[in-house]
C-alpha positions in Angstrom: -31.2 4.1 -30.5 -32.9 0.8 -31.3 -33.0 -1.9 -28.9 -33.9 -5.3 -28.4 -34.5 -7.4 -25.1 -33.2 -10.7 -25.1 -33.6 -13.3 -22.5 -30.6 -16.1 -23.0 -32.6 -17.7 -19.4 -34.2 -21.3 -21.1 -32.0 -20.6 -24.1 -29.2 -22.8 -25.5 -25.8 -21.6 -26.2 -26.1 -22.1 -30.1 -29.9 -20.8 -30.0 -28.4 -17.7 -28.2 -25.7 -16.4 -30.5 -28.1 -17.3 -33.6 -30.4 -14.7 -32.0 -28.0 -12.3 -31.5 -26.6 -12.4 -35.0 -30.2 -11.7 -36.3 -31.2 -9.2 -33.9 -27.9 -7.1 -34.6 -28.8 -6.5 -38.1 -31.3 -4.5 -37.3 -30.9 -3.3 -33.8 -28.3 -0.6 -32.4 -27.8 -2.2 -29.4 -28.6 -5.6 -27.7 -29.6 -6.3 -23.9 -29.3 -9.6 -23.1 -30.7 -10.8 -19.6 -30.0 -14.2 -17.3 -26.4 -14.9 -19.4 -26.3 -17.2 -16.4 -22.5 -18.0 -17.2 -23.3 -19.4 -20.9 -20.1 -20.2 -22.9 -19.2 -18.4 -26.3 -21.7 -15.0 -26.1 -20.9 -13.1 -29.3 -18.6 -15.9 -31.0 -18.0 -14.8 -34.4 -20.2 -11.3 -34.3 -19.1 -8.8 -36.8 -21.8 -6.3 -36.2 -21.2 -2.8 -35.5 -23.6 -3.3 -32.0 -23.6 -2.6 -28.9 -24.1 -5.5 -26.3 -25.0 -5.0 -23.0 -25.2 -8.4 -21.2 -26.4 -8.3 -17.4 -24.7 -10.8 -15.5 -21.6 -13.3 -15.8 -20.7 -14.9 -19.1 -19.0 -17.9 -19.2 -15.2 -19.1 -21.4 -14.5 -17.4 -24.9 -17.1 -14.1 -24.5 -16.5 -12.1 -27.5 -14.4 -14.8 -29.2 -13.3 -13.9 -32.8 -15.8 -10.9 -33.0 -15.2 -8.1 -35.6 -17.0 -4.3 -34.5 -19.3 -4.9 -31.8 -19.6 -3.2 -28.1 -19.3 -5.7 -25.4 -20.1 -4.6 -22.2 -20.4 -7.6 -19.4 -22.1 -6.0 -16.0 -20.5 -9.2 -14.5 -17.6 -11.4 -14.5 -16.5 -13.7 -17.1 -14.6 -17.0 -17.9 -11.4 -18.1 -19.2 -10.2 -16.7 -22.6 -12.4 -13.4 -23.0 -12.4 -11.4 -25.9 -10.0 -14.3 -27.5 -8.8 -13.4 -31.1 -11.0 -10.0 -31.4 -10.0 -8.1 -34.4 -11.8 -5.2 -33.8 -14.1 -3.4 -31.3 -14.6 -3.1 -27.4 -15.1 -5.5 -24.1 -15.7 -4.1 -21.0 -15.8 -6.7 -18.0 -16.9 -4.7 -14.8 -15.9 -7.2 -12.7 -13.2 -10.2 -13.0 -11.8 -12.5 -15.5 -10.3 -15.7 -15.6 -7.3 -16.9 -17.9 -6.2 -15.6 -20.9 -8.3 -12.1 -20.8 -7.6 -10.9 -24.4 -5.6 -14.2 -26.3 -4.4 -13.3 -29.4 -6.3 -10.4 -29.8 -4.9 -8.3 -33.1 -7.3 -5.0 -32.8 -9.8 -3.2 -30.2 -9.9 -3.1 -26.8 -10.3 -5.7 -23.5 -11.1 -4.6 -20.1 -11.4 -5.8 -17.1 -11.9 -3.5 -14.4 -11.2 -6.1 -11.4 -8.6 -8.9 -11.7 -8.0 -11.5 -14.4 -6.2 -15.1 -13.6 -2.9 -16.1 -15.6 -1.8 -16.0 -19.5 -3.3 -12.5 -19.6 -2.9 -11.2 -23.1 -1.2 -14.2 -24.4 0.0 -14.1 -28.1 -1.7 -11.1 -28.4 -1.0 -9.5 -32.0 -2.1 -5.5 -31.5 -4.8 -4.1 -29.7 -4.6 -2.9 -25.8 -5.5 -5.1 -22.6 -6.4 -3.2 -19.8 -6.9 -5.3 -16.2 -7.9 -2.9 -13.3 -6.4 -5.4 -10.6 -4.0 -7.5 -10.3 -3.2 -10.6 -13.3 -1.8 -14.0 -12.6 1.5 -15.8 -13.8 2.9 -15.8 -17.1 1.1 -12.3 -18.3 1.9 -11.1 -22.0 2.9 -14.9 -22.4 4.6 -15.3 -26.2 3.3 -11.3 -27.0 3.4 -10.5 -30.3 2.9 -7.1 -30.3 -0.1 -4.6 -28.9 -0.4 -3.1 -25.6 -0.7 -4.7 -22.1 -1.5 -2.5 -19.2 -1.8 -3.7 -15.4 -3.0 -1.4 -13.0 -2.3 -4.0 -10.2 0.0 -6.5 -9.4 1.3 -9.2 -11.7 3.0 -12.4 -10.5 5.9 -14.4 -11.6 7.2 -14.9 -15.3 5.8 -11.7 -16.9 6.3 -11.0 -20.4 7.5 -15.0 -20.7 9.2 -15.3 -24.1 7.6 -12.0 -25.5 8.9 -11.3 -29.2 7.1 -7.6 -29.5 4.4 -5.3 -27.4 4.8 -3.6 -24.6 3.5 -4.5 -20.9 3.0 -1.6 -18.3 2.9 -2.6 -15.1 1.7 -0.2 -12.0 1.8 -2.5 -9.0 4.6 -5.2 -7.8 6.2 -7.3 -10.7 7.2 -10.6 -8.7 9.6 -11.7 -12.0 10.2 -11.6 -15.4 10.3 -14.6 -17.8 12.6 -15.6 -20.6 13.5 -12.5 -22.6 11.5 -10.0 -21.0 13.7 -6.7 -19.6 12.7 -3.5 -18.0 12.8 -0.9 -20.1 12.8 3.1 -18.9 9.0 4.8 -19.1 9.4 7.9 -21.0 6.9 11.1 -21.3 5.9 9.5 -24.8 4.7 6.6 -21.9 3.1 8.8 -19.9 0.9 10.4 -22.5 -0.2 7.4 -24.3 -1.2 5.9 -21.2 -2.9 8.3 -19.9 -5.5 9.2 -23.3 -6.4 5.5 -23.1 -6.8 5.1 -19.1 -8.5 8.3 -19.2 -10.8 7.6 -22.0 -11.9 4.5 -19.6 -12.3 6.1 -16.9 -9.1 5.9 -14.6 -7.7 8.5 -12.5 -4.3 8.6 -12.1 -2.0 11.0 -10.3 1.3 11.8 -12.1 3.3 10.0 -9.3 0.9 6.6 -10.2 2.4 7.4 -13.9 6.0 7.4 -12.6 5.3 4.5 -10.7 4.8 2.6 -13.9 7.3 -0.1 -15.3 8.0 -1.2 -18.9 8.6 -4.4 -19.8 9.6 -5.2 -23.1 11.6 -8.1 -25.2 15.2 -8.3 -24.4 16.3 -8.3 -28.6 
């Protein structure tokens, strides 16, 4: 595997993602150094590379990308992974609002907690948070899959038109057209391919522990 150092430390936001874009033309896979919370990492990459960035990013990481590998050994900002099409972020720690907004394809995780809006007007794809998600989670879904390990607080699914949201922990209330809906075996197994494939070990009583929430039409 090819890869390239790059150290975003004196660099500007703009200067950054050119780099990026001309490094993962010819590079497998990207390490970039002292992120140092910069705004917008990966906006717009359509590569098929895989980014290792080692420390926080800032708002809209892996906004509108199309293929790459994200994977953040740190927290990140509001709106991560906002409008992905296609390929992978992996947060190892927290995120703040609107963790995978409008995403239509690929994957967002966030192994820790994430703030409110999680997954809003998502299209397709899966969410994963590891924690606990704020207010107003799967806000105007669309469609896609929306999984919560933790706890979620109040107005979940708020006005959701299609998608499902699986919640493991304490759902504190539902919003405008969101219902509970039974978890069935079908559940169970797709759940657990994708929570095994990153890394989760659940029991079979943690899988009947689960509640579906979908829109009330």
């Amino acid at each position: 595997m090819k890869e390239y150092v790059i150290d975003a430390k004196n660099m500007e936001e703009k200067d950054l993602n050119r780099a990026i874009k001309e490094h993962a033309i010819n590079y497998d896979k990207l390490i970039i150094d002292n992120p140092d919370s910069k705004h917008n990492i990966c906006a717009g990459l359509s590569e098929e590379v895989e980014i290792q960035i080692n420390g926080s990013a800032g708002y809209f990481v892996g906004t509108m990308v199309n293929g790459p590998r994200i994977h953040i050994n740190g927290n990140a900002g509001w709106f991560a992974g906002d409008n992905m099409t296609e390929g992978e972020l992996i947060i190892e720690g927290t995120a703040g609002d609107g963790a995978g907004q409008g995403i239509y394809g690929g994957t967002v995780l966030v192994k820790c907690g994430a703030g409110s809006r999680t997954g809003e007007i998502m299209k397709g794809g899966t969410v994963i948070i590891g924690g606990n998600s704020g207010f107003m989670t799967g806000l105007l879904m669309m469609g896609g899959r929306l999984i919560i390990l933790g706890d979620v607080t109040d107005d979940v699914g708020e006005s959701i038109m299609r998608g499902t949201i699986y919640v493991l922990g304490d759902v504190k209330s539902l919003g405008k057209n969101a219902v509970f809906e039974d978890f069935t075996e079908k559940d169970k197994k797709e759940l657990e391919e994708i929570l095994t494939e990153y890394g989760f070990d659940l029991t079979d009583e943690d899988y009947s522990n689960f509640k579906k929430i979908v829109n009330r039409s």
